[in-house]
N, CA, C and O atoms as a DFTB+ gen file, in Angstrom:
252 C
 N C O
     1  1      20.222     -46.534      41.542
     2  2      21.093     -45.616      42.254
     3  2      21.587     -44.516      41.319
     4  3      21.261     -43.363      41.600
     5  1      22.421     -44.768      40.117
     6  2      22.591     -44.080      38.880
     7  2      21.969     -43.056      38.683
     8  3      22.608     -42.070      38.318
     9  1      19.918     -42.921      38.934
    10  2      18.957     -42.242      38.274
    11  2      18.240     -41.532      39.312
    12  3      17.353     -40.712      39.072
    13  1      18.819     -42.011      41.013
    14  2      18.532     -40.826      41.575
    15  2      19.940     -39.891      41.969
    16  3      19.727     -38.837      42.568
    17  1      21.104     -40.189      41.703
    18  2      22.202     -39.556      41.051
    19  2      21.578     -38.100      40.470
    20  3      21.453     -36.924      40.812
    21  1      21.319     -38.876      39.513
    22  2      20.929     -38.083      38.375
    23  2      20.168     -36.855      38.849
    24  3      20.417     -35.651      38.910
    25  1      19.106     -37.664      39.171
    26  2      17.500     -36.435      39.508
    27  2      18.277     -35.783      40.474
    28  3      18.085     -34.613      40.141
    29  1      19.002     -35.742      41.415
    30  2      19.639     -35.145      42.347
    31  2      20.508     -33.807      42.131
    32  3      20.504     -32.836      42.887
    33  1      21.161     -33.934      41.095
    34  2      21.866     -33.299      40.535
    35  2      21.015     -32.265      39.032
    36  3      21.323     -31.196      38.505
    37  1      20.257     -32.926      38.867
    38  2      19.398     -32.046      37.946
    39  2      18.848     -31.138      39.024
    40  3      19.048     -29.937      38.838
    41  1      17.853     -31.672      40.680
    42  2      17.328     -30.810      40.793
    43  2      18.393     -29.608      41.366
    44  3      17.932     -28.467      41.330
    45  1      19.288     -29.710      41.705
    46  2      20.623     -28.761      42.112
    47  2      20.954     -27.828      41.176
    48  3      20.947     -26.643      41.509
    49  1      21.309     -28.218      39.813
    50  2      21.537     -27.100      39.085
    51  2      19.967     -26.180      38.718
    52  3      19.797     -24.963      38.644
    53  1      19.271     -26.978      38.593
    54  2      17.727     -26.161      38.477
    55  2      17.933     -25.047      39.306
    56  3      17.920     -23.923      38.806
    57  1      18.188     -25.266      40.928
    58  2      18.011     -24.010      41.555
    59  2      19.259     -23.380      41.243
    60  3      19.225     -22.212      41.633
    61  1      20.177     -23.632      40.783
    62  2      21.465     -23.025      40.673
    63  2      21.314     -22.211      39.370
    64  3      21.952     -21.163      39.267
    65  1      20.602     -22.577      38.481
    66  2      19.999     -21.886      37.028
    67  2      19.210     -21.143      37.322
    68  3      19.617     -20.121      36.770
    69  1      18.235     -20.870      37.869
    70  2      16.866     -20.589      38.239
    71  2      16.953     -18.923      38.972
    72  3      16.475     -17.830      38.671
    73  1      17.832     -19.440      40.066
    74  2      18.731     -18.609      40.962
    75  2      19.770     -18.004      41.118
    76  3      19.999     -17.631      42.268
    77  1      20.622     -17.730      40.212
    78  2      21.945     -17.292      40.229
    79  2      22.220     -16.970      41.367
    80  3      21.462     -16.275      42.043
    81  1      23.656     -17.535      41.898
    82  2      24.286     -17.221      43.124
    83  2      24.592     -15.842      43.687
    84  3      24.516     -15.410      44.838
    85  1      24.991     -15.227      42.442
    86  2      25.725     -13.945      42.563
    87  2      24.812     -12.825      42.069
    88  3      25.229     -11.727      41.702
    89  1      23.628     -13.168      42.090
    90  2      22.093     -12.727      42.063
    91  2      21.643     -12.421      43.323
    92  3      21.294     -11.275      43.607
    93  1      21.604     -13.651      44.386
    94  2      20.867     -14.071      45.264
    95  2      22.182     -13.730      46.314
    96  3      22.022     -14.208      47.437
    97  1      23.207     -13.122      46.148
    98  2      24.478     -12.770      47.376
    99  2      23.712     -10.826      47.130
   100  3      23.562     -10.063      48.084
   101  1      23.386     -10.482      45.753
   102  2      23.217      -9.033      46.099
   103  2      21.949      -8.341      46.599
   104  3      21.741      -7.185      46.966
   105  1      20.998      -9.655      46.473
   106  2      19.417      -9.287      47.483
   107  2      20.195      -8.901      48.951
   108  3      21.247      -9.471      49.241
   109  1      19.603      -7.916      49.823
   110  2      19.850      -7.618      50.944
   111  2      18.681      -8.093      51.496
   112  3      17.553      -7.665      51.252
   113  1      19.126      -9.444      52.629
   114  2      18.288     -10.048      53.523
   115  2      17.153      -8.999      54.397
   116  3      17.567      -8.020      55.017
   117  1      16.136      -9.253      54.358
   118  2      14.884      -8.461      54.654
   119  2      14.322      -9.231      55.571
   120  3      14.409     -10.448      55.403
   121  1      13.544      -8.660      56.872
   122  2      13.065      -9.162      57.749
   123  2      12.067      -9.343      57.645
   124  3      11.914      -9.541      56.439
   125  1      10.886      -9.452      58.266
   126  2      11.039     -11.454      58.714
   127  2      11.347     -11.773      57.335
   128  3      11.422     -11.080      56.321
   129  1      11.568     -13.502      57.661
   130  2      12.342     -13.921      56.995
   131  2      11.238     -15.108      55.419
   132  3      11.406     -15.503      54.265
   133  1      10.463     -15.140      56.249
   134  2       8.960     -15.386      55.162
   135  2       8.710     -13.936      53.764
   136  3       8.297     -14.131      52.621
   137  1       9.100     -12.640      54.348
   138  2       9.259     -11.818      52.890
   139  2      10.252     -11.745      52.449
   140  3      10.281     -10.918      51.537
   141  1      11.391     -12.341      52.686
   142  2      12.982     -12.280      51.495
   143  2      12.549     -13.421      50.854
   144  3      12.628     -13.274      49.635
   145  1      12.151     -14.430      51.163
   146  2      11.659     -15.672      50.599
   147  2      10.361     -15.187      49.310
   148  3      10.692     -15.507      48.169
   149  1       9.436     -14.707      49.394
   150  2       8.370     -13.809      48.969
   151  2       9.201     -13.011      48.037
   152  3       9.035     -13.192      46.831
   153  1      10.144     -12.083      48.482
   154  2      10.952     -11.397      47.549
   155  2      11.884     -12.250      46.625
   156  3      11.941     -11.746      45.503
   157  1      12.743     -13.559      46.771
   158  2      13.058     -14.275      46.204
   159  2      12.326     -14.686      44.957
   160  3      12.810     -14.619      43.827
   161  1      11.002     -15.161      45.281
   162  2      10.226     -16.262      44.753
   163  2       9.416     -14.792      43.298
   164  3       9.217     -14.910      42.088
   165  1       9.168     -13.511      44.336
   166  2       8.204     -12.798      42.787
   167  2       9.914     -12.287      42.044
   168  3      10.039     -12.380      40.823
   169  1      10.760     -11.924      42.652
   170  2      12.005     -11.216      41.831
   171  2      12.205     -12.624      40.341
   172  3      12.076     -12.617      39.117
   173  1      12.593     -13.702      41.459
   174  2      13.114     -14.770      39.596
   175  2      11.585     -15.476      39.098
   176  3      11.507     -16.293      38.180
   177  1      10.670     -15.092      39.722
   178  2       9.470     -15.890      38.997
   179  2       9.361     -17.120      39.213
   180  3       9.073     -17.913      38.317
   181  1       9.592     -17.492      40.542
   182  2       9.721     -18.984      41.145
   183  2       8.940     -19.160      41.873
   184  3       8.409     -18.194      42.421
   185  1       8.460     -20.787      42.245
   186  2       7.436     -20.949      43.203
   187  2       7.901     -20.614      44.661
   188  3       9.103     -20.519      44.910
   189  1       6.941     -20.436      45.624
   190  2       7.789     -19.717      47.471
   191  2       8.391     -21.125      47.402
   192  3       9.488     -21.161      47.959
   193  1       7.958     -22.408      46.831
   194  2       9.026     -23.387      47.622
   195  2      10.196     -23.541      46.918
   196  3      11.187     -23.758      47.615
   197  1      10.354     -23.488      45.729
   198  2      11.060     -23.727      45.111
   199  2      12.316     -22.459      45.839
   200  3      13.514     -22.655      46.042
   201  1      11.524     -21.210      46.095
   202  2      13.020     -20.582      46.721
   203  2      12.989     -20.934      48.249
   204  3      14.072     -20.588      48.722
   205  1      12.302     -21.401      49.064
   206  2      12.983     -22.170      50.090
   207  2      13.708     -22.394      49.831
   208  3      14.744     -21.837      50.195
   209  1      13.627     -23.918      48.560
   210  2      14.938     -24.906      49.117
   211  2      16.249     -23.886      48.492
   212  3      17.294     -24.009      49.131
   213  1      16.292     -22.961      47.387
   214  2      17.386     -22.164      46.814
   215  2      17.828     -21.728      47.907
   216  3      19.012     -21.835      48.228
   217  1      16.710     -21.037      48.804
   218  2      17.578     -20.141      49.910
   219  2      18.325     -20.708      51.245
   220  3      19.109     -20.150      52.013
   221  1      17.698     -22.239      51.230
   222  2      18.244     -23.046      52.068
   223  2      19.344     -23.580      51.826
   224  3      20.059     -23.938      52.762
   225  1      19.832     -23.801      50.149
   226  2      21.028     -24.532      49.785
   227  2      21.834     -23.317      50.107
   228  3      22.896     -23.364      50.726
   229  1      21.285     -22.238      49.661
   230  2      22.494     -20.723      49.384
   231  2      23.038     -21.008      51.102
   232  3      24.090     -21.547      51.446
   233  1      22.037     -20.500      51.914
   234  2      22.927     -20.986      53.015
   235  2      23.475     -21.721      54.098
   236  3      23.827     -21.336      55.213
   237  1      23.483     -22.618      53.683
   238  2      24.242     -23.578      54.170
   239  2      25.405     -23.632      53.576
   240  3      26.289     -24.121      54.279
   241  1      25.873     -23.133      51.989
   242  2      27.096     -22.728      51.486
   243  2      27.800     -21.463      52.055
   244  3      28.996     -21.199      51.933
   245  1      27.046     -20.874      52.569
   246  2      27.522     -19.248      53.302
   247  2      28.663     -19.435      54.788
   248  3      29.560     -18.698      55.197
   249  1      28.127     -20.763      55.305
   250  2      28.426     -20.840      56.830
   251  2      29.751     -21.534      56.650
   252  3      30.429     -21.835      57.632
């Protein structure tokens, strides 16, 4: 339990490192929503999934 704690929280700050918040608040959301993701992923040099889940954590903190 301890060590998926852990991995849990590693992978959280990863996107939180990876992604800066206050990075990713001054992108202006672009339509459809498959190229802000695209724009996410070539802007920090991240994989498209890896900014899914960033752009999925970002908002769900927004709401």
């Amino acid at each position: 339990m301890f060590r998926e704690l852990q991995e849990m929280q590693a992978k959280r700050f990863a996107y939180k490192f990876c992604i800066l918040t206050f990075m990713l608040r001054k992108i202006k959301a672009i339509q459809p929503y498959n190229n802000f993701i695209n724009e996410i992923a070539a802007l920090f040099n991240v994989t498209h999934e890896f900014a899914i889940q960033r752009f999925m954590t970002f908002g769900t903190k927004q709401i």
